[in-house]
C-alpha positions in Angstrom: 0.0 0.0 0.0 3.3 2.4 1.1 4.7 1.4 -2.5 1.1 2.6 -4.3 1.2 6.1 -2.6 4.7 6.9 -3.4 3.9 5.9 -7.1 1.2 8.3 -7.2 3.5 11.1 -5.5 5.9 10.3 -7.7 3.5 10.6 -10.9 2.3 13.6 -9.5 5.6 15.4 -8.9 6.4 14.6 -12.6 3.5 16.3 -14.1 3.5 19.2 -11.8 7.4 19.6 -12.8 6.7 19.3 -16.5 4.0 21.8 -16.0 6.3 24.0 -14.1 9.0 23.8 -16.7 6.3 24.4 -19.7 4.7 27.7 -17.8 8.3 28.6 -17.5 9.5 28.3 -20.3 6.3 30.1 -21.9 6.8 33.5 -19.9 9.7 33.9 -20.6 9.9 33.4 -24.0 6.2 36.1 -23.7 8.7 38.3 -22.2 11.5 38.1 -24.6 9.1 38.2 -27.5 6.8 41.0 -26.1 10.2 42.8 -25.6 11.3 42.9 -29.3 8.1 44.0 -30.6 6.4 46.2 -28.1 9.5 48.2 -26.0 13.0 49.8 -26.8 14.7 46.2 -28.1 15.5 43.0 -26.5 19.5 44.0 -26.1 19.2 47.3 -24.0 20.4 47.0 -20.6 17.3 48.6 -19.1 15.5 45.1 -19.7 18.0 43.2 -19.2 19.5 44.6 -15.5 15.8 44.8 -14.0 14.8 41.0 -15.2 18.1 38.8 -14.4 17.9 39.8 -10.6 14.5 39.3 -10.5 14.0 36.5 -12.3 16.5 34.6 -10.3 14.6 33.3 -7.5 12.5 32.1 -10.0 15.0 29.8 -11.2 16.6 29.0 -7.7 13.0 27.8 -6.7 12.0 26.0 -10.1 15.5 24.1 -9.8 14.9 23.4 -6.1 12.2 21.3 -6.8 13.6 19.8 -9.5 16.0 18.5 -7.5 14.1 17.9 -4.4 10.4 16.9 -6.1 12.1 14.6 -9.2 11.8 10.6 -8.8 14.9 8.7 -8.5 15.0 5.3 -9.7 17.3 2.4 -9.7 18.7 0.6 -12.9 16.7 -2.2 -12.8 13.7 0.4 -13.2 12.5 0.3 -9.4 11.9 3.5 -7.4 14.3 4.7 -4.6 12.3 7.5 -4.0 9.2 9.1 -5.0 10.7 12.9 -4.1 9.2 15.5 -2.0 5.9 16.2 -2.2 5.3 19.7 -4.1 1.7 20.5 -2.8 2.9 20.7 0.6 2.1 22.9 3.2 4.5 25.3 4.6 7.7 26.7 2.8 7.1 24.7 -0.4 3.5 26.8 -0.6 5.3 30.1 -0.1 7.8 29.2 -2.6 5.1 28.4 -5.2 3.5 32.2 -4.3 7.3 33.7 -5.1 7.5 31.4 -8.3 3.9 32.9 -9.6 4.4 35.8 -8.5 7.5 35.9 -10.4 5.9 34.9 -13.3 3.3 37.2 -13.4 5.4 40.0 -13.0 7.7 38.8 -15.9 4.6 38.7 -17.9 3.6 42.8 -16.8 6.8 44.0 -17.6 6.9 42.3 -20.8 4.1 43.7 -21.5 3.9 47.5 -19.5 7.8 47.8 -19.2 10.5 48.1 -16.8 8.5 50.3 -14.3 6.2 47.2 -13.4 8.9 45.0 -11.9 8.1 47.2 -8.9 5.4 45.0 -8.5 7.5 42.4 -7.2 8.6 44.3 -3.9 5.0 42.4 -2.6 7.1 39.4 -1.9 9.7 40.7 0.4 6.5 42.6 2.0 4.6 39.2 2.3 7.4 37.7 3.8 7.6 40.3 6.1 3.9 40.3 7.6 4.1 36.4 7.0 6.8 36.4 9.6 5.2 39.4 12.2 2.1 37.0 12.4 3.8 33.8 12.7 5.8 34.9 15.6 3.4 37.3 16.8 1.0 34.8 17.5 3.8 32.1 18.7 4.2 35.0 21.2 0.9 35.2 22.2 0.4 32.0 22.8 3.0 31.2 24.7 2.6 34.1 26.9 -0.7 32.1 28.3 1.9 30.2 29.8 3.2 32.2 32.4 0.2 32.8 34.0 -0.3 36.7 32.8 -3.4 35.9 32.0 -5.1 34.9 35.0 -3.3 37.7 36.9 -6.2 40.1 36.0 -9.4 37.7 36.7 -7.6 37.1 40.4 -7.7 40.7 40.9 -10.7 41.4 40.0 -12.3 39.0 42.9 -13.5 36.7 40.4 -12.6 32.9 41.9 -13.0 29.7 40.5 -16.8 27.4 41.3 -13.9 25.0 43.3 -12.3 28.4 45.6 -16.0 29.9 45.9 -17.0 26.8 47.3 -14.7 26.2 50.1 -14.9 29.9 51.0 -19.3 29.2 51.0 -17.7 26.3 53.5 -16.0 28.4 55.6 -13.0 25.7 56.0 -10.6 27.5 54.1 -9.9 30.8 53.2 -7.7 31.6 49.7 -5.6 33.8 49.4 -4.8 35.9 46.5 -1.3 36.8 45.7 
């Protein structure tokens, strides 16, 4: 049954990497081609000193998964292993935002010009607020831990039904600290 799911993982990473490669290999060759007939020419250094930085990551993540979400099999045909999985949660999602993101930005300038690869300065921003609510909330919820937040019910005379009923008893008297 283990051998059956990694099969379908493994088919699964194949076509999403062809597809990946294909979409790829599409914008940019909608870049380069909007970029000779639309703007200034394809050899000018305004297009190409805006688009080889940006379009970097794009090509770090797309070869990540390549070599992380590709099948590797033995010589007698059998699989060693079925790769990563590509639809997981986490920093592979992220890094599928960045890689269409990318994308779509290559598209716009290709199409609008150098002035929309400002556009892109959305990712380090996500990343940014992805991070301040990740920790953020790690921080809040550990802060339930040190008791700060029963501090203020304590002092406001509210008691728990266990403490009101030992002090309707009269054995024992709490005391609040």
């Amino acid at each position: 049954m283990a051998q059956k799911a990694a099969k379908q993982q493994a088919s699964r990473n194949i076509a999403t990497l062809r597809r990946t490669h294909l979409i790829s290999l599409g914008v940019n060759a909608i870049f380069i081609l909007l970029r000779c007939t639309i703007s200034q020419g394809l050899f000018s250094q305004a297009t190409w000193i805006p688009y080889l930085p940006i379009s970097v990551p794009a090509f770090l993540i797309e070869s990540w998964f390549e070599r992380s979400g590709r099948p590797t099999t033995a010589n007698n045909g059998e699989m060693k292993r079925s790769g990563e999985d590509l639809e997981a949660k986490g920093l592979t999602e992220y890094m599928w935002d960045v890689l269409y993101w990318t994308w779509g930005c290559t598209v716009i300038a290709g199409l609008f010009g150098n002035k929309a690869w400002w556009l892109w300065i959305v990712v380090p921003l996500y990343s940014i607020w992805l991070a301040w609510t990740t920790f953020g909330g790690i921080r809040n919820g550990l802060a339930g831990m040190t008791g700060k937040d029963n501090a203020p019910a304590m002092a406001d005379g509210t008691a728990s039904n266990r403490q009101k009923k030992m002090e309707k008893r009269g054995t024992q008297k709490v005391q609040y600290r």
